[in-house]
N, C-alpha and C positions, 0 to 999 in steps of 0.2 A: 690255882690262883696265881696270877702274873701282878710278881712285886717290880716296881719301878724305883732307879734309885733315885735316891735327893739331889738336890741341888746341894745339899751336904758333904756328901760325898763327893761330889765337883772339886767344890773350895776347898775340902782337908784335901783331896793329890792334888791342886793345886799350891796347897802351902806346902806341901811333903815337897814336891817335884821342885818346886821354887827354892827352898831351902837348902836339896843336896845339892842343887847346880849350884848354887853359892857357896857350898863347901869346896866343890871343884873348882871355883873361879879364884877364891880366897879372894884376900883384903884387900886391893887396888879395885879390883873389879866389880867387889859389891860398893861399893864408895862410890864410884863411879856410874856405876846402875843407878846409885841413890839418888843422885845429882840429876839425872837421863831423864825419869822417872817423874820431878819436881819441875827440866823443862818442859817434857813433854805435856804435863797439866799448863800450866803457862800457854805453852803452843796451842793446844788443845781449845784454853780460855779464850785466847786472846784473836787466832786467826777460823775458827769455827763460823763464825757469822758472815763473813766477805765469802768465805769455801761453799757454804749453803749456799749463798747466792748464785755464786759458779756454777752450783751440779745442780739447781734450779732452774737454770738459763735466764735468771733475772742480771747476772753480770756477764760482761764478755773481757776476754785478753785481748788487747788489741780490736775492740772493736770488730771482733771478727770470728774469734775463739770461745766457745763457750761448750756446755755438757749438760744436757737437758736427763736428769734422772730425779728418780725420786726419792735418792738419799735422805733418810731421817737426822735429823739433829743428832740423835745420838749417835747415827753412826758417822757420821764426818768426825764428830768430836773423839770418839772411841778411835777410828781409822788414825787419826791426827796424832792422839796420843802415842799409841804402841808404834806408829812411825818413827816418831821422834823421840820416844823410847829409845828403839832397835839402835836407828842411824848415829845416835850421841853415844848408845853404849857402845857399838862395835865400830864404828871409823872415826870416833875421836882425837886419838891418839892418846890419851889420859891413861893411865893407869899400866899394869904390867908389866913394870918396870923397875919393879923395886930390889930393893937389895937384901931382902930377907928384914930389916931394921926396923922395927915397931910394927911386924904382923901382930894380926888380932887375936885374941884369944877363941878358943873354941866357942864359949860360952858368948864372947861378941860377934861373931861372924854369925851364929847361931841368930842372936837378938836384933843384926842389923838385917839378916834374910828373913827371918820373919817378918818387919818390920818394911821390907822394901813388897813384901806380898801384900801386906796388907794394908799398903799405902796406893799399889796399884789396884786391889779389887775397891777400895774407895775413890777411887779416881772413876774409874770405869762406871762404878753407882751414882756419883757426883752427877755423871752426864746424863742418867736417866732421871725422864719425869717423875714427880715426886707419886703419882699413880704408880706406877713401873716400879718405883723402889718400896714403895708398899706391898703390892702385890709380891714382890720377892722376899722381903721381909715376913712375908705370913709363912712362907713356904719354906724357908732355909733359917734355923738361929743363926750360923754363921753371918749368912749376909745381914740379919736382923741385928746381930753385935755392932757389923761394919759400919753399918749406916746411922744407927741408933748414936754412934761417937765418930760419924764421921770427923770432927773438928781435930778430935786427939789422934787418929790416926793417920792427919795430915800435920802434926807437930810433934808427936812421938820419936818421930828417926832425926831431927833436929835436938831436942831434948837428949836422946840417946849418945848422938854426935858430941855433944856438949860435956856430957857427965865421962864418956867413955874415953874424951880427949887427953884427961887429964891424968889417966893407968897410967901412962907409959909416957918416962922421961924422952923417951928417945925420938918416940912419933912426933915432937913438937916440930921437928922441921918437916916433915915427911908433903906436909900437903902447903 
């Protein structure tokens, strides 16, 4: 008998894999991921429908330019996201710079990388049809947690930001 694994097991080395890199990146970088993360839904929201049209060949650049495929909704918007994810976190110029003065504690660094996984696997579900995020939801609890509270796990790492601000005298200037 050939076991297959879950979509379970995806999401947990996904939050694993996501979380030691944020220990590696430490406190400007996940701050800054956090931020990336929050544009790229934005982005995602806001230029998905004119980009559709583009890789539909219903619009043209220039009257001249266009890309006829048959990109899904979701994926322009998934594409758009982790784009502008990537490009905000690594050539921003934000963050990595600091001077040792109001790093995070383990236990926050910990709370803000989980927090940044599980704000992009709700992002990513965000863009799928509410069929699609059923269907996955049957299949994975994880994903079934994700989506069942999408709302909190898109105001969580703000709430977090908020309560977490106030530790450390010293981080008041830092951002």
């Amino acid at each position: 008998m050939q076991t297959v694994p879950s979509w379970d097991l995806f999401l947990a080395i996904f939050f694993v894999v996501s979380i030691g890199y944020s220990f590696v990146l430490q406190r400007d970088k996940v701050i800054v991921t956090l931020l990336a993360i929050y544009a790229g839904i934005v982005i995602a929201n806001v230029l998905s429908s004119p980009l559709q049209g583009f890789f539909n060949g219903d619009k043209t650049v220039a009257d001249s330019l266009f890309i006829r495929a048959n990109a899904s909704p979701f994926s322009v918007q998934a594409g758009l996201f982790l784009l502008t994810t990537v490009i905000i976190s690594v050539r921003s110029g934000l963050g990595g710079r600091s001077s040792g003065k109001g790093a995070l504690s383990h236990f926050e660094l910990g709370l803000f990388s989980f927090l940044n996984s599980a704000l992009i696997l709700a992002a990513v579900f965000s863009f799928m049809t509410p069929e699609a995020q059923t269907q996955f939801a049957e299949h994975s609890r994880i994903a079934k947690l994700i989506i069942s509270r999408m709302s909190w796990w898109y105001i969580a790492p703000l709430i977090a930001l908020i309560v977490t601000g106030g530790l450390g005298k010293s981080r008041s200037s830092d951002y």
